[in-house]
N, C-alpha and C positions, 0 to 999 in steps of 0.2 A: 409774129403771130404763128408763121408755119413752123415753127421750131418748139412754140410751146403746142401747140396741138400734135407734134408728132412723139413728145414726150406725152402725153393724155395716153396717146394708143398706146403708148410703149408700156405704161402700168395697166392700161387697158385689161389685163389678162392676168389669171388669177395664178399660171406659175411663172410669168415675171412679175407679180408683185410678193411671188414668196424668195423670188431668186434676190430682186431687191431687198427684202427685208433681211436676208441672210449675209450679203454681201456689208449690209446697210451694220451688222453686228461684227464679222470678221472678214476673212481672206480664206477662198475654196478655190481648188483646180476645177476643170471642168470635170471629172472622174468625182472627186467628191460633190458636185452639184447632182451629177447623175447619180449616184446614190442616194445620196438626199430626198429628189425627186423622184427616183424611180422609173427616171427619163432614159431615152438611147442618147449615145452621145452627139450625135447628129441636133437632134434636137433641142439639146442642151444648151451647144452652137448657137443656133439656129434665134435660140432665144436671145443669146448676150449679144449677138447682131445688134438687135435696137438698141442694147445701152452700148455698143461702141459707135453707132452713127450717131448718137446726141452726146457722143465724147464723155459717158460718164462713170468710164471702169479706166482704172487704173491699172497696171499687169506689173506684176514684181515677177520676173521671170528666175526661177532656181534650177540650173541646171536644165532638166528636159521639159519640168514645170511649168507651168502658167498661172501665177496665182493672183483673183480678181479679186478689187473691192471698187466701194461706190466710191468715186472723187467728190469730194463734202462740197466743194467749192463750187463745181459743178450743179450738183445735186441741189444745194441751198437755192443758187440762182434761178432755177427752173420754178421752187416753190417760190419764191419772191416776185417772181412775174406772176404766180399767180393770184397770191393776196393783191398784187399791185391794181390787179385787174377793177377791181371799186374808182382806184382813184384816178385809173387812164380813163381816159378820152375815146371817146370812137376813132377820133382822126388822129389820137397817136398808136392806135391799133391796125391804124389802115383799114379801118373800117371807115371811111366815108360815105361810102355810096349807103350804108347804114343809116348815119345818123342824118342822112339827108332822105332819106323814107321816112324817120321820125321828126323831120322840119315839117315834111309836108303831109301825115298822117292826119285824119280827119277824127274829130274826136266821135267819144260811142255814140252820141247824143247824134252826130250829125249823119254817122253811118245810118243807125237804126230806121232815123224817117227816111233816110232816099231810100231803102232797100225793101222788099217785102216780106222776107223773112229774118230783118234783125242782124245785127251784128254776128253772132256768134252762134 
C-alpha cells in the first residue's frame, strides 16, 4: 500500500505529471526536460527523484548523456494495483484495523437516536 500511495504523490504534481506524460511518449536528458519546462536543472532533478525511488525511469546513458523514459512494466504495475483496488480486500491492503471499524460501525439509524444532533 505504501508504494502505491507514494506513486499517487509522485503524479500528485502537475510538472511531474507533464514530465510523465513526455517521458511516457519518448526519451529526454535532463537539459531537454528543462527546456521543456522551463525548469532550472536542479529542479528538473529534483522531480525525476520520485520516479527513480518507485524505479520507474529507465536511463540509456550516451556518452555524457542521460536519457530517461517511463519503464512500461513498472508503470503498468502501479496502475494495476490500482484498478485492483475494487477487488482487494481491506485485509489484503493491510488495512484491517479498517475493516474492523466497518465490523463494528453502528448503522445511521442507530447513530441518529443515541445522539442529539444526528448522524452527520
Amino acid at each position: 500500500m505504501d508504494k502505491l500511495l507514494d506513486f499517487l504523490k509522485c503524479i500528485a504534481d502537475e510538472n511531474r505529471i507533464k514530465i510523465l506524460k513526455l517521458l511516457l511518449d519518448g526519451q529526454y536528458c535532463v537539459c531537454q526536460l528543462q527546456e521543456l519546462l522551463d525548469k532550472s536543472q536542479s529542479s528538473v532533478s529534483q522531480h525525476l527523484s520520485y520516479f527513480k525511488d518507485l524505479n520507474l525511469l529507465k536511463e540509456d546513458k550516451n556518452g555524457k548523456w542521460i536519457y530517461y523514459t517511463i519503464d512500461r512494466s513498472v508503470y503498468d504495475s502501479y496502475l494495476a494495483r490500482l484498478i485492483s483496488l475494487k477487488a482487494s480486500s481491506l485485509i489484503d491492503l493491510d488495512l484491517a484495523e479498517l475493516k474492523n471499524g466497518i465490523d463494528n460501525l453502528d448503522t445511521a439509524a442507530e447513530i441518529k437516536s443515541g445522539s442529539k444532533g444526528g448522524c452527520c
